[in-house]
N, C-alpha and C positions, 0 to 999 in steps of 0.2 A: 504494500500500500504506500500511497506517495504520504507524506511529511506531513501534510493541514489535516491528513484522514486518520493517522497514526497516533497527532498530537491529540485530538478528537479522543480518539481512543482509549489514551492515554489517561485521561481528565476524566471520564468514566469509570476505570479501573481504581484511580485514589480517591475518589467519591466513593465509590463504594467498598474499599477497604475496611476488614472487620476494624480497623486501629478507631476511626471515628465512631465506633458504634460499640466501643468499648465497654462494657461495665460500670467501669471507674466513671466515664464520660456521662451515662447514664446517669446514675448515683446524683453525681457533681450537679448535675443540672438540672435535678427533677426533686430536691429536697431542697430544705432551709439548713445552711451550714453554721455548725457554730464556731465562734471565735478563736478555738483550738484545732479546729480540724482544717480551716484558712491559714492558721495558723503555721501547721504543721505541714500543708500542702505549697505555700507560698517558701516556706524555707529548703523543702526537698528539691522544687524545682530550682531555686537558684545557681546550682551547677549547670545543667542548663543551659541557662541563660548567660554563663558565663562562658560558655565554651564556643556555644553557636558561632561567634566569629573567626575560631580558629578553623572549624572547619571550610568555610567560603575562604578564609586565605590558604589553605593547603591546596584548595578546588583551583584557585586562582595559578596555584604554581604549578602545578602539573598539567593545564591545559595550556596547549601550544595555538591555540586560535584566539591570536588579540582583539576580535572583538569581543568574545565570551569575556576573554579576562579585566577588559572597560568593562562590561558589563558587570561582573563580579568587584571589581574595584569602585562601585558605584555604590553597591550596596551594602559592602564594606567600610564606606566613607558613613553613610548613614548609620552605621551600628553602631560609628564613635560619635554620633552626634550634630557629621559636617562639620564637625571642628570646633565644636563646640560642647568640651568636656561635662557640662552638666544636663546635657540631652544625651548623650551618649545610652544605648539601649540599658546595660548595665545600672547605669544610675537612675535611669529613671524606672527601672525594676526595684531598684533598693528602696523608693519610696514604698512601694507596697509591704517588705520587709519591715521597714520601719513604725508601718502604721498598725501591725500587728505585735510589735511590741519586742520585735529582732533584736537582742543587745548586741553592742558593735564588735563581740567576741564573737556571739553567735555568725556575724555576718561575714567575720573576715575568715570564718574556719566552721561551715556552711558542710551540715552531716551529707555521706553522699550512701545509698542505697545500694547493694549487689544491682539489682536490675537497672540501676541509671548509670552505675561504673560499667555495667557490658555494655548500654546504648554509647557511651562515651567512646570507649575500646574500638568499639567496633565501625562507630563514624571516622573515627581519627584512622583507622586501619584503609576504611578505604578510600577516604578523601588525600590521602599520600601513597595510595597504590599506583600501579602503571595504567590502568581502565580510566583515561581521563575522564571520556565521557561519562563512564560510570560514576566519577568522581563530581561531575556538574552534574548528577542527577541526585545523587545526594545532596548537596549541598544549592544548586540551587533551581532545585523542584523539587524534591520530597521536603523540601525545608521552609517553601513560601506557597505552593499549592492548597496543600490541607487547611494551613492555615487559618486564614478565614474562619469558616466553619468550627474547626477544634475550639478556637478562642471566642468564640461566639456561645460555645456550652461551658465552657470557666467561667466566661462573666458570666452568666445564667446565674450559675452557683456564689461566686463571689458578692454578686450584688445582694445576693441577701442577708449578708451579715454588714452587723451595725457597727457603722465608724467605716467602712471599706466605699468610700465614693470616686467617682472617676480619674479625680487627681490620681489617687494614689492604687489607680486603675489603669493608669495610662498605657503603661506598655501593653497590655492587650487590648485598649481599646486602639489603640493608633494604629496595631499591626492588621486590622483586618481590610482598612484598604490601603495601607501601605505595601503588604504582602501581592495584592490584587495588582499592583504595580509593576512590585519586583516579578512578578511573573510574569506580566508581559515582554519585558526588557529582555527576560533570560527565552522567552520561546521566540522572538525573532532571530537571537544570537546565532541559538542551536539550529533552527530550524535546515539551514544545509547540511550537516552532518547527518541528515533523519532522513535520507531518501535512501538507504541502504538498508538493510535486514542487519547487517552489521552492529551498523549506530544504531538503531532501535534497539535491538537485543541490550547492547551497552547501558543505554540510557534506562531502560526497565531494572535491569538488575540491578543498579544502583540505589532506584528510588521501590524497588521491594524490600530492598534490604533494610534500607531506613525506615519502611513504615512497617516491616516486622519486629525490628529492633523498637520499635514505639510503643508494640505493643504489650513485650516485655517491661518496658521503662513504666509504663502506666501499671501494668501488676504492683510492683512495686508500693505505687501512690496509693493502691488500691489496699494495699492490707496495713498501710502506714496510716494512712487517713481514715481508711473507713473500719479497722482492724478484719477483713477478711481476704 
């Protein structure tokens, strides 16, 4: 199949990955959370949040097609802020940490989970593998795709706890049409590599990997937050 049919495809297949229809994802967004279990959810995920940009700059150094890597340099530039340190994704994730009562010990040495230390592993492994393209499909489509959506049932869940408002909601509110964005930038990029059974194959197994490995990382949340 040519490129626009494949990409089509493609967008189907992570839509309807079990990772979005998760359990945990359920749970998160179909009850009233209380302030420990926000709590408890906001501090697991901040590894996370801190790593995501290592992986887009690994993705960036192993793709030898410089538009992908402007492309990836773009969205990299965004994740520190545009250059401006107190927008930087990171930090404006730490307000949420903050508003749930994070102490600054707590946040600079942030628990990390068996199942979100193998989602780590295992992004970092293959976003510095030889499979470039597999390496941009990791990092930039299993990573800005889903998006939308997934953060669209967190907030569900988040906004029901008291004292947790937009500010200190911001990075997932922002991410769901900033994501919308970053994905278009990255499927013009790629799209010449996609007319081959090659590249497609590539670019799939990259972004399977990532959203199986997701749904590992959510087990995890899932017996921390909700204890099952």
């Amino acid at each position: 199949m040519n490129a626009p049919v494949f990409l089509q495809e493609l967008k189907d297949r992570v839509n309807n990955h079990p990772f979005l229809s998760h359990p945990f994802l359920q749970q998160f967004s179909t009850q009233a959370l209380t302030f420990q279990q926000a709590r408890t959810f906001a501090l697991l995920y901040y590894p996370h949040i801190l790593r995501t940009r290592l992986y887009q700059a690994n993705a960036l150094g192993v793709t030898p097609d410089e538009r992908i890597q402007a492309v990836l340099a773009d969205i990299l530039y965004d994740e520190y802020g545009n250059g401006d340190p107190s927008k930087s994704h990171m930090e404006v994730y730490r307000k949420l940490l903050r508003a749930v009562d994070c102490s600054p010990e707590e946040i600079a040495n942030p628990p990390i989970t068996p199942e979100q230390q193998g989602y780590i592993d295992t992004m970092m492994r293959l976003t510095q593998g030889t499979d470039w393209l597999a390496a941009v499909g990791v990092a930039g489509i299993a990573g800005e795709w889903p998006i939308p959506p997934y953060y669209r049932l967190l907030l569900t869940g988040l906004r029901t706890v008291p004292g947790l408002d937009d500010d200190a909601l911001e990075l997932f509110v922002g991410h769901i049409e900033l994501d919308i964005e970053h994905s278009r930038m990255i499927e013009e990029a790629i799209m010449p590599h996609l007319e081959t059974r090659e590249g497609q194959d590539s670019l799939w197994r990259g972004i399977s990997l990532n959203l199986n490995a997701r749904i590992v990382q959510l087990n995890g949340l899932q017996r921390e937050v909700f204890g099952k």
